[in-house]
C-alpha positions as CSV (number, residue, x, y, z in Angstrom):
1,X,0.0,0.0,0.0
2,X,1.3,3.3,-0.8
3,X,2.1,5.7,2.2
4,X,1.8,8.7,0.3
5,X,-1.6,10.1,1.0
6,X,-3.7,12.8,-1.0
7,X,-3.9,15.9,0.1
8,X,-7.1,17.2,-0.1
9,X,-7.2,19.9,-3.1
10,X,-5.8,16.2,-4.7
11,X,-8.8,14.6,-3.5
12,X,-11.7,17.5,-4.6
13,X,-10.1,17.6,-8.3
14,X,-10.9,13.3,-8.5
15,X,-13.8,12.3,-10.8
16,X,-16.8,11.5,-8.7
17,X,-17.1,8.0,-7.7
18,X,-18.1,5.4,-9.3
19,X,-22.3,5.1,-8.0
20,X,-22.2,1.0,-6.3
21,X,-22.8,1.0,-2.7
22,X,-23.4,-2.2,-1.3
23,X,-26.7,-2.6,-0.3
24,X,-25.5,-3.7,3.1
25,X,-24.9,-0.3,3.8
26,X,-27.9,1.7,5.4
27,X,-29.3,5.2,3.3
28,X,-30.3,6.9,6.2
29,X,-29.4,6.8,10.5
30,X,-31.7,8.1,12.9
31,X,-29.3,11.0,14.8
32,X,-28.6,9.4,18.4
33,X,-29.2,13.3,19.8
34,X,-32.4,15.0,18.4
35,X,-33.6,11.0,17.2
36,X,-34.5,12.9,13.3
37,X,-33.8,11.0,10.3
38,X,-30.8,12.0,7.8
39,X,-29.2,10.5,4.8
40,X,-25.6,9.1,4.4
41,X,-23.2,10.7,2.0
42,X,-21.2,7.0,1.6
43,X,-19.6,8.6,-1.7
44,X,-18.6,11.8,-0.5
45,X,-14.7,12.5,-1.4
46,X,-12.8,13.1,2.0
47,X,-9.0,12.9,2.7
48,X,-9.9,9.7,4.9
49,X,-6.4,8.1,6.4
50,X,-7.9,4.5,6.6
51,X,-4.3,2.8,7.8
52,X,-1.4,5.1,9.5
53,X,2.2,4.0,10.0
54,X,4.5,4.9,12.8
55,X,7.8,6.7,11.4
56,X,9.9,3.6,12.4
57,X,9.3,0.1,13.8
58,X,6.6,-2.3,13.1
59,X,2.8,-2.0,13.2
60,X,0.1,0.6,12.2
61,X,-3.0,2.2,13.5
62,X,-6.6,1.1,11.4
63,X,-9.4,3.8,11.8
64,X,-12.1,2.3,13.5
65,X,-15.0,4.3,12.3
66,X,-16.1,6.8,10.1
67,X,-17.9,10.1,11.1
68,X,-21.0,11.7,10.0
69,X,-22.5,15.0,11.3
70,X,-26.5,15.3,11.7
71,X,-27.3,18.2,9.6
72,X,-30.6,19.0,12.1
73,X,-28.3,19.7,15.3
74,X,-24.8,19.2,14.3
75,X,-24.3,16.1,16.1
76,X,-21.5,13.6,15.0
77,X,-22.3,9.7,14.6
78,X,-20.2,7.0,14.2
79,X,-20.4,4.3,11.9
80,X,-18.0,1.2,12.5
81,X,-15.9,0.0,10.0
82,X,-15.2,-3.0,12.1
83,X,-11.1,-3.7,10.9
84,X,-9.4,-6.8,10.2
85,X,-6.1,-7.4,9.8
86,X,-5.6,-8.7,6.8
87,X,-3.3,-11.2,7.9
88,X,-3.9,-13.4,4.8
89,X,-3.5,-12.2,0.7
90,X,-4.7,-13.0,-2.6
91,X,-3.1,-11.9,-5.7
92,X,-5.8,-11.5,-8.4
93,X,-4.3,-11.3,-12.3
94,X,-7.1,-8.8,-14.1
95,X,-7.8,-8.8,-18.3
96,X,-10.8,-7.4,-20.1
97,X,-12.5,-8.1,-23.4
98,X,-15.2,-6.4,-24.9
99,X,-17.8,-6.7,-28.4
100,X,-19.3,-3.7,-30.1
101,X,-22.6,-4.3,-31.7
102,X,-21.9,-5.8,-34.7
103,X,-25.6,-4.5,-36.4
104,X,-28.1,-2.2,-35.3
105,X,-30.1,-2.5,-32.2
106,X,-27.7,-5.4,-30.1
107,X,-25.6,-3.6,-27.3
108,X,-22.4,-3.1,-26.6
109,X,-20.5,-6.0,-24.6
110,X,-17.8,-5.6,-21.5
111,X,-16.0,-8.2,-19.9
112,X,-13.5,-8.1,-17.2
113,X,-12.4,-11.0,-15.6
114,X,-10.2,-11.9,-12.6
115,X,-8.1,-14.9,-11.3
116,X,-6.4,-15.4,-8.4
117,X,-5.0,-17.3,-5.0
118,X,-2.7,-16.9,-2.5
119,X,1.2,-16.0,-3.0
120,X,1.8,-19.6,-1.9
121,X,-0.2,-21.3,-4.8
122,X,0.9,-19.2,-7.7
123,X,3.0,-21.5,-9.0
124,X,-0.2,-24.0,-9.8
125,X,-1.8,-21.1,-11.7
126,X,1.4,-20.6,-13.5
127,X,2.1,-24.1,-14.1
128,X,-2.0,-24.7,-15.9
129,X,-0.8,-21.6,-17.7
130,X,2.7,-22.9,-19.5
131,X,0.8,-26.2,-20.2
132,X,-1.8,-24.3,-22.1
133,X,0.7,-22.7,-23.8
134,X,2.5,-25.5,-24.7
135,X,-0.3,-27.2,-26.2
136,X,-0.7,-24.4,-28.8
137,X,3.1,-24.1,-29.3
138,X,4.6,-27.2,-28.6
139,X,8.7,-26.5,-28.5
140,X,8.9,-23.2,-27.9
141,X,9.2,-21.7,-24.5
142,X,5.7,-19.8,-23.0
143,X,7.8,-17.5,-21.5
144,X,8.6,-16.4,-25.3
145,X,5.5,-15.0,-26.4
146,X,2.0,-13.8,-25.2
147,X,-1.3,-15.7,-25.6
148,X,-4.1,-13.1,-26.7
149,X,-7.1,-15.5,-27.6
150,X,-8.6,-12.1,-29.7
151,X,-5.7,-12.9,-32.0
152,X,-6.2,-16.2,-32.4
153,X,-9.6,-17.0,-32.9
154,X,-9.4,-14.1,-35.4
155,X,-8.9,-15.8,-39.0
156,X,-7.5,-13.3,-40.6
157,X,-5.2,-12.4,-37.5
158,X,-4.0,-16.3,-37.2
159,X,-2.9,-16.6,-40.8
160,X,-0.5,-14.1,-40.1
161,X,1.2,-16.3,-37.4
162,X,3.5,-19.2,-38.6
163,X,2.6,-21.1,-35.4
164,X,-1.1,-20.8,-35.8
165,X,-1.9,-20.3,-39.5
166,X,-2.9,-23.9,-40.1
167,X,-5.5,-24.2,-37.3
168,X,-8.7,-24.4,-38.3
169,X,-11.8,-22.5,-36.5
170,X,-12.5,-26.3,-34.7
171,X,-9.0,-26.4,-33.6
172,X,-9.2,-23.0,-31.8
173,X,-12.3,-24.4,-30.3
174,X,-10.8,-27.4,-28.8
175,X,-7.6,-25.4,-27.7
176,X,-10.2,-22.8,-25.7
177,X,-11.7,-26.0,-24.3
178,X,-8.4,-27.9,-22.9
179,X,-7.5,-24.4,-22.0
180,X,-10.6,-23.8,-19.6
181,X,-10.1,-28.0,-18.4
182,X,-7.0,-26.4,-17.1
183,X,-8.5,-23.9,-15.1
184,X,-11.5,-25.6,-13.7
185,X,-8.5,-28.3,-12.5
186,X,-7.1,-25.3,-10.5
187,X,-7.0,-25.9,-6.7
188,X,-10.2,-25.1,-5.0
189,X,-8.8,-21.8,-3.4
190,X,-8.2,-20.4,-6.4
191,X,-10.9,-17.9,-7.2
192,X,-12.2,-17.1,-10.9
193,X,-14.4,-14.0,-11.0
194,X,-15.9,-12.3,-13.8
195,X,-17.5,-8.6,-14.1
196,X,-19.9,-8.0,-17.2
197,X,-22.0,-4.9,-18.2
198,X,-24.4,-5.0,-21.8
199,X,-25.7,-1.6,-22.8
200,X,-27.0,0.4,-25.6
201,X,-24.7,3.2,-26.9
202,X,-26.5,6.3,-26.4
203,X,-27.1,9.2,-29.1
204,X,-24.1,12.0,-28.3
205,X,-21.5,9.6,-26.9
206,X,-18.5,8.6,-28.8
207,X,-17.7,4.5,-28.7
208,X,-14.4,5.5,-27.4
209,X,-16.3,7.5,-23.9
210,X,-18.8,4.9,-24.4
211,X,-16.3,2.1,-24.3
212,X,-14.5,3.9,-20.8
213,X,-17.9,4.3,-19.0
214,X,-18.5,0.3,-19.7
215,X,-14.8,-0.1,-18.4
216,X,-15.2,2.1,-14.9
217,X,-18.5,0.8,-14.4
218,X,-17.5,-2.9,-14.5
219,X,-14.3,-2.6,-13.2
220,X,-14.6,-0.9,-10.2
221,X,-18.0,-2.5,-9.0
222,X,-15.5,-5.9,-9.6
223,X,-12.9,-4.4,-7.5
224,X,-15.0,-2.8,-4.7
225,X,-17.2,-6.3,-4.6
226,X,-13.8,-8.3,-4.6
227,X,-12.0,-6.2,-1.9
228,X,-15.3,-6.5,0.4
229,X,-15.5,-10.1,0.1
230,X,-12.0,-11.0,0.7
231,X,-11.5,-8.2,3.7
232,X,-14.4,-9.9,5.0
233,X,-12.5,-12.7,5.6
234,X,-9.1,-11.2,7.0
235,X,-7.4,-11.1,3.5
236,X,-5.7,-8.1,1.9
237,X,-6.4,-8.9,-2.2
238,X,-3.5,-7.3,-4.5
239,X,-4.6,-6.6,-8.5
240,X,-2.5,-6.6,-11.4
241,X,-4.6,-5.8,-14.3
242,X,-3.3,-5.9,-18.1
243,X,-3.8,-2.6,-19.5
244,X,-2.6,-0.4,-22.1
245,X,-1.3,3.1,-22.7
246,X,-5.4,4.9,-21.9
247,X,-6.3,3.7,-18.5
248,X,-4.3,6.4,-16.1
249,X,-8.4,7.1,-15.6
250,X,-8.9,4.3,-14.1
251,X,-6.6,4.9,-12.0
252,X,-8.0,8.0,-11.0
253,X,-11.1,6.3,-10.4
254,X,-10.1,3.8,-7.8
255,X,-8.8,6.6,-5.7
256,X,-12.1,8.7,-6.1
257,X,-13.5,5.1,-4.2
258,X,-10.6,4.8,-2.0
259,X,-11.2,8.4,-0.3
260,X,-14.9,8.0,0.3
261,X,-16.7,6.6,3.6
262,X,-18.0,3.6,1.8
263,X,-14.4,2.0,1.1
264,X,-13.6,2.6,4.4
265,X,-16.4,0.3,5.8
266,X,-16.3,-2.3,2.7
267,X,-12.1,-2.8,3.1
268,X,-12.5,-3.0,7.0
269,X,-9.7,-0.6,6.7
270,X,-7.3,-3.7,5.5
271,X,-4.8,-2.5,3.9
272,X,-4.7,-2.3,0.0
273,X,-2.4,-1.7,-2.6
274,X,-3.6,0.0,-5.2
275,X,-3.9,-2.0,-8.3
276,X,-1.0,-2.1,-10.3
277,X,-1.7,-1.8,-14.5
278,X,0.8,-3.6,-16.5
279,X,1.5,-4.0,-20.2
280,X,0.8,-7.5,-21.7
281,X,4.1,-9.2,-21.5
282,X,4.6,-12.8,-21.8
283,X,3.8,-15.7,-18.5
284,X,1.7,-13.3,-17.1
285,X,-1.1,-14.8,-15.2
286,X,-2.9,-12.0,-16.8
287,X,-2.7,-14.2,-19.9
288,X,-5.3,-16.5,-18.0
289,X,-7.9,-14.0,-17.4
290,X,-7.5,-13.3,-20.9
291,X,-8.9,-16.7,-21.7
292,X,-11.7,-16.4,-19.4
293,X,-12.8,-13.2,-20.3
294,X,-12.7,-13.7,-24.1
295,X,-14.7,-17.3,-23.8
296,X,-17.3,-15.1,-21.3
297,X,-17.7,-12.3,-24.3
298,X,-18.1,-14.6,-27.3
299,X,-20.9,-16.3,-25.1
300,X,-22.7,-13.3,-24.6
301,X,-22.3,-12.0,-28.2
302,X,-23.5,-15.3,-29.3
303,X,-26.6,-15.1,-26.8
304,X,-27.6,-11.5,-28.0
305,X,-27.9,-12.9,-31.5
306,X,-29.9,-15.3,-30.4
307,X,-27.9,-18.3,-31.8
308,X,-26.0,-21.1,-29.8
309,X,-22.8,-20.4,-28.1
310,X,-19.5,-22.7,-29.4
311,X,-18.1,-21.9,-26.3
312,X,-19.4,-22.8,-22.7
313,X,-18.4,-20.8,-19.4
314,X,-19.6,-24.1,-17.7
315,X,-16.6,-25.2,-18.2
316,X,-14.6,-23.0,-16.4
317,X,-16.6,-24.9,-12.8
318,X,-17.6,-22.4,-10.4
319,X,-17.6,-18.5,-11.2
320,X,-17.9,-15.7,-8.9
321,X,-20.6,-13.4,-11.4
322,X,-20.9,-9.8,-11.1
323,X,-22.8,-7.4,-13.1
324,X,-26.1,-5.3,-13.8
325,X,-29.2,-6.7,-14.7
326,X,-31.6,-4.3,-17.7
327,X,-32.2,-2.1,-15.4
328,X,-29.0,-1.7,-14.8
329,X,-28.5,-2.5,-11.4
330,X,-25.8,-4.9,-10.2
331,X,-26.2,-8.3,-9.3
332,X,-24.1,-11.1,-8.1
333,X,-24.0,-14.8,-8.5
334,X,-22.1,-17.8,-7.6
335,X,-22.6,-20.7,-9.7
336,X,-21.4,-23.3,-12.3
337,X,-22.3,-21.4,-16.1
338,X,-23.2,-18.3,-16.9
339,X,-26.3,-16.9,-14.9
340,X,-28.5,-15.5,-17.9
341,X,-31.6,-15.9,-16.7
342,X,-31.0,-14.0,-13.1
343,X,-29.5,-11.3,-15.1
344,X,-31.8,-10.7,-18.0
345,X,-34.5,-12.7,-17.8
């Protein structure tokens, strides 16, 4: 976690937060002084210092509640945020993959996808990950080159590449299929978790602002549901998410949610790096939520077209599924296949 903290001109220039409070989280508090009724700002940008460090020697101070002021009499309440300590941590690998609408009327696909597990059992994920690429480049090293699945279920892309220009589209298919044997084989602890969003391009926005709203939307209700759910259970999650040269707003955007009161209470004040955004490169574990987030789009595309899927999320085993329903409001699952009928149904 970074020890350099905003100051608070820093803070008021942030984009507003991203709109996802958990609906654990109460609207309103009756005021403990004059007993009146007043609602909760949870995303209200404040230089909140959730962890502090001494100057020297080991251990650190976690704020155990956040304040709120009754605007009727001035009154200050406390909410808990009830710390942990984080004692444990997962490392989560983050990719995305997205579809625009390919004809008029079908809307515009987002996927971002995570897997992870503790420090300890990286080297499982890593091992799956070299035998997958193995099997579609037998000989050559996998720390030699990147697997981007876009690439190479493209056709016209594939021809291009010496090791792949012979595969047929039935070939890719059963590659995509031994490749998702190898991460429902993953130990049980590690986690696969998936963020999706569907939405209709609206008249006066550009598919590039489009494109980022579908990105910040997904990604940080992902990452705010992910950090609540491990913090809940003592462990501080780390993220290192693929990205390319564009997404220093994203960046921005996670701090707009890491200075409001509503972090506060979902990280239990655990302390959390902030993500870290790295180029593709090759044996990244990155590459692996690259698979899962490419199989998860092509379903969806498929299912919007209203013909049948060639690739099953099934297969993956057990998802942790987040996203918003057609109303737009987010919803979780955690099941075997891809909840369609809780989401849009």
């Amino acid at each position: 976690m970074s020890r350099r903290y905003l100051a608070p001109k820093a803070i008021r220039a942030l984009p507003d937060p991203v709109n996802l409070i958990p609906a654990s989280l109460p609207c309103s508090i009756e005021c403990p002084s004059c007993e009146s009724d007043f609602s909760i700002d949870w995303l209200e940008k404040r230089p909140l210092v959730n962890v502090v460090y001494p100057n020297s020697g080991p251990g650190r101070w976690q704020r155990t509640s956040v304040e709120f002021k009754c605007p009727a009499c001035g009154s200050s309440y406390s909410y808990p945020t009830d710390p942990r300590s984080g004692r444990y941590r997962y490392d989560f690998f983050g990719d995305d993959a997205r579809r625009e609408p390919q004809q008029k009327g079908q809307p515009f696909i987002y996927v971002y996808a995570f897997i992870g597990d503790g420090p300890q059992r990286l080297g499982e994920l890593e091992a799956a990950l070299s035998r997958i690429k193995e099997s579609a480049s037998p000989g050559q090293s996998p720390e030699d080159w990147c697997l981007h699945v876009t690439d190479l279920f493209s056709g016209q892309k594939r021809t291009k590449d010496d090791r792949f220009k012979n595969w047929t589209q039935a070939g890719v298919r059963d590659f995509l299929e031994y490749a998702q044997g190898e991460i429902a084989g993953l130990p049980d602890s590690a986690h696969v978790i998936c963020g999706f969003g569907l939405a209709y391009r609206p008249s006066g926005r550009s598919e590039r602002q489009f494109e980022h709203y579908m990105k910040r939307q997904v990604l940080m209700f992902l990452l705010l549901d992910t950090i609540k759910e491990t913090t809940d259970q003592k462990i501080a999650p780390r993220f290192v998410l693929e990205s390319g040269s564009k997404d220093g707003a994203l960046h921005h955007a996670y701090q707009s949610l890491a200075h409001t009161p509503m972090f506060s209470v979902a990280s239990h004040c655990v302390p959390i790096p902030e993500p870290e955004f790295e180029p593709k490169r090759p044996n990244s574990l990155t590459e692996l939520a690259d698979v899962v987030a490419f199989i998860v789009t092509r379903y969806l595309l498929k299912r919007v077209q209203g013909k049948k899927p060639e690739l099953d999320p099934s297969r993956f085993g057990r998802v942790f599924w987040y996203g918003f329903n057609k109303r737009g409001e987010p919803r979780r699952a955690n099941q075997v296949g891809f909840p369609w009928d809780e989401f849009f149904i």
